[in-house]
C-alpha positions in Angstrom: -12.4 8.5 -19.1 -11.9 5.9 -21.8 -15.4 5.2 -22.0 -16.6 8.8 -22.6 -13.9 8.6 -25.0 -15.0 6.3 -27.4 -18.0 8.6 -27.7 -16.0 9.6 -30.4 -15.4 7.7 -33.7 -11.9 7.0 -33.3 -9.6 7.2 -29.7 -6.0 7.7 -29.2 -4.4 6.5 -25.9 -1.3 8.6 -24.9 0.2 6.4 -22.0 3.0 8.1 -19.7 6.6 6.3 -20.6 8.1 4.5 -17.5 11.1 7.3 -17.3 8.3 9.8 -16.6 5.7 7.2 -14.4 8.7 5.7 -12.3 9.6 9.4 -11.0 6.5 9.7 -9.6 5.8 6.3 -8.0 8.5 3.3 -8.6 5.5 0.7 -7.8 3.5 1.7 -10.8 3.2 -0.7 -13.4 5.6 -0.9 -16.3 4.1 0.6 -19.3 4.2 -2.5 -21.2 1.9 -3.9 -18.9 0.0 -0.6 -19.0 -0.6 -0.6 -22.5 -1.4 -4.6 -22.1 -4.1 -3.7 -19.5 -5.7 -0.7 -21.8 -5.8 -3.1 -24.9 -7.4 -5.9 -22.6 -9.9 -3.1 -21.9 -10.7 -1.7 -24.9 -11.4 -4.7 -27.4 -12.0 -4.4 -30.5 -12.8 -0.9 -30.9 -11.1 1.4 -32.8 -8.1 2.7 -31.0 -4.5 3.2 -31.2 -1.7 3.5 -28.1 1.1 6.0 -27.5 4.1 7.1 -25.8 3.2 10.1 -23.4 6.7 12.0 -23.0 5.7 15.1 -21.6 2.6 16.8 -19.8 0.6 18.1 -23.2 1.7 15.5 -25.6 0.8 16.1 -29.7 -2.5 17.9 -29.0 -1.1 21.4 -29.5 -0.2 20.9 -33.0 -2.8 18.1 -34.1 -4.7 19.7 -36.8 -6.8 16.1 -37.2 -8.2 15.5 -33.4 -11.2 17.3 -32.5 -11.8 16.5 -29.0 -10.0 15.5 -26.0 -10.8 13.7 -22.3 -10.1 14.8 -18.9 -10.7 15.5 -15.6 -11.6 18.5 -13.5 -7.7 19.1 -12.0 -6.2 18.5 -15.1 -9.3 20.8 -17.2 -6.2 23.6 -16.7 -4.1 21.7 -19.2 -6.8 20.9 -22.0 -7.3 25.1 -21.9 -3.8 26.0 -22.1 -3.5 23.5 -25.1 -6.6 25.1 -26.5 -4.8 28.4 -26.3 -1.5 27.0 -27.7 -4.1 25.5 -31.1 -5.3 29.0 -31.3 -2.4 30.9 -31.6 -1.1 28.2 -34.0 -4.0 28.6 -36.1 -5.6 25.4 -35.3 -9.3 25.2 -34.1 -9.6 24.2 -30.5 -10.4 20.8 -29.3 -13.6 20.3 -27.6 -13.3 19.3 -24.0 -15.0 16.4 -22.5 -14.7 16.6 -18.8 -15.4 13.5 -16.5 -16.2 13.5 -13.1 -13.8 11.1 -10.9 -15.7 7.7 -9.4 -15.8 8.4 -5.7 -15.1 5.9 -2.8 -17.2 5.4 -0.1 -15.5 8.0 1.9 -16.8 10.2 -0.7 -13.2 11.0 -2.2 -12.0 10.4 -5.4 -10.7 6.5 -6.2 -7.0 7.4 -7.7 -4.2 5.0 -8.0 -2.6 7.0 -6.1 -5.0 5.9 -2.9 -5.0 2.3 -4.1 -0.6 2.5 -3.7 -0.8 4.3 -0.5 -3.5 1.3 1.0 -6.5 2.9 1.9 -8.8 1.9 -0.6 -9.4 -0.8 -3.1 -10.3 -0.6 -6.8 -13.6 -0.4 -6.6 -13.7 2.8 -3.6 -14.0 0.0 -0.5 -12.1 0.9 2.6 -9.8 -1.7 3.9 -10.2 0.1 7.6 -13.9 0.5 8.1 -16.0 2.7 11.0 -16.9 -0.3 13.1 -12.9 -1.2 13.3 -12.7 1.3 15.3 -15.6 0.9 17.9 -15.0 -2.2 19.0 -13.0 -5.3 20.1 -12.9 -8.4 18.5 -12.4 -11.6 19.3 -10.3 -14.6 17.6 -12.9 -17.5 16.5 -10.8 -21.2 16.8 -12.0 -21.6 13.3 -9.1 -19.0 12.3 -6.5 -20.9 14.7 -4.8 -23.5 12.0 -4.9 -20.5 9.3 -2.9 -18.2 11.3 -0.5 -20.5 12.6 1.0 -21.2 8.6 3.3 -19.0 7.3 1.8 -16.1 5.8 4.2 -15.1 3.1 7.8 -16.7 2.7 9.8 -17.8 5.1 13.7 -17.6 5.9 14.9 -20.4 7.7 17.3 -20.3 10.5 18.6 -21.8 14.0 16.3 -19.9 16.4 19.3 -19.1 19.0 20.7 -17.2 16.3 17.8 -15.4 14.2 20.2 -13.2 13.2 20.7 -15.5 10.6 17.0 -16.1 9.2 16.8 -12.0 9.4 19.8 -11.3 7.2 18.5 -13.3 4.7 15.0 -11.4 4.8 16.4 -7.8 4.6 18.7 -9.2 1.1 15.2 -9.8 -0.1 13.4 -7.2 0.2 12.6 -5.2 -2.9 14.0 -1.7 -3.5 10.9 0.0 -4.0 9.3 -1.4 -1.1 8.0 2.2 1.2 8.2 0.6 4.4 9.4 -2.1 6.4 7.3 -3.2 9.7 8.6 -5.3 12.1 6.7 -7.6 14.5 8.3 -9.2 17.8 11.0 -8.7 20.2 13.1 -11.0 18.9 12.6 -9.7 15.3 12.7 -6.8 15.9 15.6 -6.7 18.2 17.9 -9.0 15.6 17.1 -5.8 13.1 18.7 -3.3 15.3 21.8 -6.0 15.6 22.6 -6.1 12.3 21.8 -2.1 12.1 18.5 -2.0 10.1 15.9 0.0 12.1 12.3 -0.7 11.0 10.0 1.7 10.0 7.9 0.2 12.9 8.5 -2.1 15.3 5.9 -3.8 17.7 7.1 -5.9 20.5 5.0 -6.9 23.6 8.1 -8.4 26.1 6.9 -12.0 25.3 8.3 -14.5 22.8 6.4 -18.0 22.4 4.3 -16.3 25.0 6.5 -15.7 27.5 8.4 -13.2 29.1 11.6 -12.0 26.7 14.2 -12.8 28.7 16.6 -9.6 26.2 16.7 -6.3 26.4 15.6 -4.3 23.4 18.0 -0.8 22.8 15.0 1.3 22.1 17.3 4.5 21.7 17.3 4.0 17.9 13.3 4.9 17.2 12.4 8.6 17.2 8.5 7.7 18.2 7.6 5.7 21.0 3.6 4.5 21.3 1.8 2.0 23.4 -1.7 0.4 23.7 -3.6 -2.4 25.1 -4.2 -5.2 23.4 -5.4 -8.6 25.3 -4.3 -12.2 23.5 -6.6 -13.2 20.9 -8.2 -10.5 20.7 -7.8 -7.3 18.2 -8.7 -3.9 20.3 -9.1 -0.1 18.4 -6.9 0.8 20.5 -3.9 -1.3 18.8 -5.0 -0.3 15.3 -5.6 3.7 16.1 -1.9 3.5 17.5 -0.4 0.9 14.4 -2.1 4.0 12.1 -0.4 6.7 14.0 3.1 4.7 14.2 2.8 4.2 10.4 1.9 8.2 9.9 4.6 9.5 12.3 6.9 7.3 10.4 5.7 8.3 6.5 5.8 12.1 8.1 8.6 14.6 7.3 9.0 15.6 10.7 8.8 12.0 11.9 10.5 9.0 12.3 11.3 5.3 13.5 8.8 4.1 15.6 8.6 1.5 18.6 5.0 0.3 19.6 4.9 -1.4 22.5 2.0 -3.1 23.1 0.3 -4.7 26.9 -0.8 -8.1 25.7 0.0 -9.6 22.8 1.2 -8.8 19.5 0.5 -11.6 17.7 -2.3 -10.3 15.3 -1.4 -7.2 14.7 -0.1 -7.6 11.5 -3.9 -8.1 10.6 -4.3 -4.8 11.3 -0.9 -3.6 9.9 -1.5 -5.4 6.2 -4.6 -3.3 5.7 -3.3 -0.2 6.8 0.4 -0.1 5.2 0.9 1.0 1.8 0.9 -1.2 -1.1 4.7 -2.3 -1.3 5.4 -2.3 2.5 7.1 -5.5 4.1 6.0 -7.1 7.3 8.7 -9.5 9.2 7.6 -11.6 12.2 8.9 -14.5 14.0 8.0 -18.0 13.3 9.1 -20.5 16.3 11.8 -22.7 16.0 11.6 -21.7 12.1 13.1 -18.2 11.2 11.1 -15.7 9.8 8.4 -15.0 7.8 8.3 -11.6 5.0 5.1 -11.2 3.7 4.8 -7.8 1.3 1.4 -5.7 1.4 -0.5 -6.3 -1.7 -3.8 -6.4 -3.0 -3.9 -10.1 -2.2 -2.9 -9.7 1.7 -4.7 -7.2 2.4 -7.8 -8.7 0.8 -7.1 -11.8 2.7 -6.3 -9.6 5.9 -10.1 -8.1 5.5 -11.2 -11.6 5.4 -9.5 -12.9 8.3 -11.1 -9.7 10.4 -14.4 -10.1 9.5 -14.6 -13.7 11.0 -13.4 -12.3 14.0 -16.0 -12.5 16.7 -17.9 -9.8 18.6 -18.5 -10.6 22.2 
């Protein structure tokens, strides 16, 4: 859009104010940072920023601009400000309408799709076709890298996690959409201190053995399970960590507990780049505490990367 703007001599840059942007999404950016990103951008050509307040800004009554930028679903507002010019006497603006960038899934990139996790910003899919046609297989050159911490840990005595989990949910952030829970014991120390996850995934084990507790599962509205063997990542345990997380973003739906035969272990993997930018993911670290790691750009980047080492067999 800005560049077919700047087919014009001059360009200004009507950015929405954070009152109106934080109503629709509180994880976009602030607008300072907005207009810092659009100057970084545009360079040295001739341009000048401004507070958006409203959906048709000054165009109605600018006797001065000549043209204006859009694209095909918001065409409907350049025509009813073309209307608004003609009744006011004012010669209507001439419309330059441009096409969205598509993804690879044919659908248009937005930021929108970028927040909610599907998609990077370039229109690459973090899930991908052959995710979910086949089973994949930890390579030992991934072993030391998934044994560190990945994302910041809460210290606490391990027979009371209670204590490392408390000081996890004080940290989350307040716009965060989700919260994803990984392990019996994490999972289970949630419930005791009355936060229900989003999503929880247990698989009866902890430090791979049986879970000698007992997990009330009476407080999660879905209930899902799937195979998934250790070390290994099956489609089975992503096509059900997809439907957990839809039930659980769905009006209609809820809390949900995935129970999974096997082992749990690398599922967040899976879970980083499917969740929504935002969304926090606790899990167990042995005689440690436990670890939060938020989904952003940077996990689930480094999520993709740690899947496609994984090994076909």
């Amino acid at each position: 859009m800005l560049e077919s703007a700047f087919s014009c001599d001059s360009v200004e840059i009507w950015v929405t104010t954070d009152a109106i942007a934080l109503t629709k999404d509180p994880r976009i950016k602030s607008q300072t940072e907005r207009f810092g990103d659009i100057s970084d951008w545009c360079g040295s050509r001739a341009f000048s920023l401004h507070n958006l307040e409203d959906s048709l800004g000054p165009a109605p009554t600018r006797s001065d601009a000549t043209h204006i930028v859009c694209t095909p679903e918001t065409r409907k507002n350049c025509d009813k400000i073309n209307e608004m010019r003609i009744e006011g006497g004012i010669s209507p603006l001439e419309v330059i309408e441009v096409a969205h960038q598509l993804a690879r899934d044919g659908v248009p990139i937005s930021s929108s799709r970028i927040r909610e996790g599907s998609i990077d910003r370039d229109g690459n899919l973090w899930i991908r076709a052959a995710d979910l046609d086949r089973t994949v297989h930890m390579p030992s050159t991934l072993d030391s890298e998934l044994k560190k911490p990945m994302g910041t840990l809460f210290p606490g005595p391990e027979d009371t996690p209670e204590v490392a989990i408390l000081a996890a949910v004080e940290s989350i952030p307040a716009f965060s959409p989700c919260l994803i829970a990984v392990g019996d014991v994490t999972v289970n120390s949630l419930l005791e201190i009355g936060w229900v996850p989003d999503v929880g995934i247990v698989d009866g084990l902890t430090k791979r053995t049986a879970w000698d507790g007992e997990l009330d599962k009476s407080s999660f509205v879905g209930n899902l399970s799937c195979q998934n063997p250790p070390g290994q990542l099956t489609p089975e345990l992503l096509e059900c960590a997809d439907l957990a997380l839809e039930f659980a973003f769905s009006e209609e739906g809820g809390p949900v507990l995935l129970e999974v035969d096997g082992e749990e272990d690398l599922s967040p993997i899976f879970i980083h780049l499917l969740a929504p930018l935002g969304s926090v993911v606790l899990y167990g670290q042995p005689s440690a505490g436990v670890v939060m790691r938020i989904t952003d750009e940077d996990t689930k980047a480094r999520s993709r990367t740690m899947l496609d080492a994984f090994e076909v067999r």
